[in-house]
N, C-alpha and C positions, 0 to 999 in steps of 0.2 A: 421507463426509468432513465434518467441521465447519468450516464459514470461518466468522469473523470480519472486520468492517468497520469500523476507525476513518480516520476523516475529520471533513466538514465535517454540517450536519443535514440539508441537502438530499437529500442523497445516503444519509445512515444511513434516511432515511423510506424511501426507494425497494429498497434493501435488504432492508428489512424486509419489505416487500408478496411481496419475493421468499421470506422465508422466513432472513433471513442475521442475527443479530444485529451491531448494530452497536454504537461508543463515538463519541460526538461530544466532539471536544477541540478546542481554540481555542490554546492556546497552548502552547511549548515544554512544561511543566512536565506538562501533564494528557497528552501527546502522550508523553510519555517514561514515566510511569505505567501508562498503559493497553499501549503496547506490550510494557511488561517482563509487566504482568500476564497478557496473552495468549499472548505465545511462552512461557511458563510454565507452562500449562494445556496438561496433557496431551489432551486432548478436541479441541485447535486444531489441525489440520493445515494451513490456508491461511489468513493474513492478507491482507486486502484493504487497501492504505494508498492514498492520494492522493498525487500528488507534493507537495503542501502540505503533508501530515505529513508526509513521508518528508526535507524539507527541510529540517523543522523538530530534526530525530533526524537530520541522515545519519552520524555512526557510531557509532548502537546501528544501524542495521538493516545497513549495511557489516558489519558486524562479524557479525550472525546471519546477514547471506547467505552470506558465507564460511565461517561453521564446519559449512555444509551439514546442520543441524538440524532438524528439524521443529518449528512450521509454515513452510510457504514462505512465502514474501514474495513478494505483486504489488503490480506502484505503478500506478495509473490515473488519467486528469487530473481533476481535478474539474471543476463544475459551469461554472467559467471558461474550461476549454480546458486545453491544455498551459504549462506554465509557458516563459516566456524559458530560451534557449540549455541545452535540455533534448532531447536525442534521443530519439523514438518508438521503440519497439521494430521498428513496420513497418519505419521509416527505417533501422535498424542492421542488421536482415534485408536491406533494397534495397540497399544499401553494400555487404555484405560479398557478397550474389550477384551485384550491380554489374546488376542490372536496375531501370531507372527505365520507368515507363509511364505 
């Protein structure tokens, strides 16, 4: 499988060491580039985004989650944590099984 990583650069280095190429963007415009350019590339099966770019784009990646297309899309917090009034994946897993521990 090939992922790709756009985010922030802290997080593109660390990526990297893994082996994952990443695109560091800063703002709407280079965040909207690089995703169209990725889900484009047949070679991409999984994007890696940041809820900070994912924030930045939510409906280009809305939009590619729903037409069920390859690459997939995962959003992960970055280097700051999770954003404000933003629900973890755990969290909507613990809700919908209704186990809190």
């Amino acid at each position: 499988m090939a992922f790709h990583f756009i985010g922030g650069e802290e997080l593109a280095i660390g990526f990297r060491f893994v082996g994952i190429a990443g695109t560091v963007v800063q703002t709407p415009d280079e965040a909207r580039a690089a995703f169209t350019a990725v889900t484009h590339d047949p070679e991409a099966k999984v994007v890696i985004l940041t809820e900070q770019v994912s924030a930045m784009i939510p409906s280009e990646v809305m939009a590619w989650q729903l037409s069920g297309a390859y690459p997939l899309i995962v959003e992960i917090p970055d280097i700051s944590g999770h954003e404000e009034n933003r629900t973890s994946l755990i969290d909507s897993i613990r809700d919908a099984v209704g186990l809190h521990v």
